[in-house]
C-alpha angles and dihedrals in degrees: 000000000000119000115195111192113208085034090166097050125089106277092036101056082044087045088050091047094054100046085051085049090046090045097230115150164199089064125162125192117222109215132156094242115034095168085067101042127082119197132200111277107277095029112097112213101224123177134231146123130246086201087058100042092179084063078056090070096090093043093050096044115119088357117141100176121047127197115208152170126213119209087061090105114235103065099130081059101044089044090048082051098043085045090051091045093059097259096173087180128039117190102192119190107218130167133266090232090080076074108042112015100029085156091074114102092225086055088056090050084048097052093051099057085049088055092046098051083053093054095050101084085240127125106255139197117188128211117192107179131173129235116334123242077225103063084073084068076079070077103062113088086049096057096037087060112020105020078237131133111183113192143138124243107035111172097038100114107210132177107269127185138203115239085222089063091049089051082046094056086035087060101043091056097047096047106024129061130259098031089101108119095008132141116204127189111206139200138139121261105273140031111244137193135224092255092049095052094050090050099052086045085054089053087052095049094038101228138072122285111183124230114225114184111209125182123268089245089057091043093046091059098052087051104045090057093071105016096029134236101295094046097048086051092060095038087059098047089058106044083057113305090098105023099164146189090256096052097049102055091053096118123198113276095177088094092054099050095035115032095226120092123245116275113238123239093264094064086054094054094040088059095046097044093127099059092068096045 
């Protein structure tokens, strides 16, 4: 039995679809609400929340390979309930920041899970991807109402993922052999700028949005309204304040666990169209 925790995000509905693809089973979804959600055929909605790892006891039972994320908060909990149900395999989604920014804090929160999976006695497999294609969905209401995308750095080009090809590496190594005790960093096959980005959201919608580059001062008060001060300040860092040495020579592994190459930043936007209209 595989159980795949946020089963209804981004990576966890793609992780489900590949392991229906791959025909592995049995696979249950955790979700909050299992009586709303509906799930491919084959794939049991089961509830639960990470935050209450004891109403995690149904959805662990029998299960042998566990999907999670860690930054939800109550992952030495969720590891000491998956160790006591029996988890053999842990695939634990990190950051690619333990790498490359280890003075974040949320680097150092990273790490720790990491360590603590280590620590657990279970089998482990470690992702640790780069930013995500999704996080330009932080664009949509603007361009849905304005054709605007306001952002700082706009010519950095950084290494940016698609949450499907993390599903897709997340599924080879709980289902396929020789990904135990491996670390995998993890980015699409290009670095891409802001510009870039908008523009390839503009092909998929089929009109013009505009790029305005505002300062990081400008950008860190808009953030730190809703995310605080700290927070704004790594976000920042990482979307092209601090672009390092480090960051930059991450290349794509998508392509050597998995046998199919990255997809590039435009086939995410071409996909998620909808979400901008």
């Amino acid at each position: 039995m595989i159980l795949v925790t946020g089963a209804t995000g981004n990576m966890g509905s793609a992780l489900l679809r590949e392991l229906q693809v791959a025909g592995a089973a049995p696979v249950r979804g955790l979700t909050r609400d299992a009586g709303r959600v509906s799930f491919a055929e084959g794939i049991e909605a089961v509830e639960g929340d990470l935050a209450q790892a004891d109403s995690l006891k149904p959805a662990l039972e029998g299960a042998r390979s566990l999907f999670l994320l860690s930054g939800m908060g109550a992952e030495a909990e969720v590891l000491a309930a998956a160790r006591q149900a029996g988890v053999e395999h842990v695939v634990l989604v990190s950051s690619i920041t333990v790498q490359t920014h280890p003075h974040l804090p949320a680097a150092g929160e990273n790490l720790a899970v990491e360590r603590l999976l280590k620590d657990s006695d279970m089998a482990w497999t470690i992702l640790r991807p780069t930013q995500f294609a999704s996080n330009t969905l932080w664009w949509a209401q603007s361009i849905r109402d304005q054709d605007v995308v306001r952002a700082p750095y706009a010519d950095v080009g950084l290494p940016t993922i698609h949450p499907a090809d993390i599903a897709a590496v997340a599924r080879a190594a709980l289902t396929e052999p020789g990904h135990q005790g491996r670390t995998y960093a993890l980015t699409g096959p290009e670095c891409i700028t802001v510009r870039r980005q908008v523009a390839a959201i503009a092909a998929a919608l089929g009109r013009e949005v505009a790029l305005m580059e505002i300062s990081r001062e400008e950008a860190r008060r808009q953030m730190a309204s809703f995310m605080g001060d700290e927070t704004a300040d790594a976000v920042l860092d990482l979307m092209g304040g601090d672009v390092n040495d480090e960051l930059l020579k991450v290349r794509d592994t998508v392509l050597r666990v998995t046998g199919s190459a990255a997809r590039p930043f435009r086939h995410w936007a071409s996909e998620n169209g909808a979400a901008f209209r």
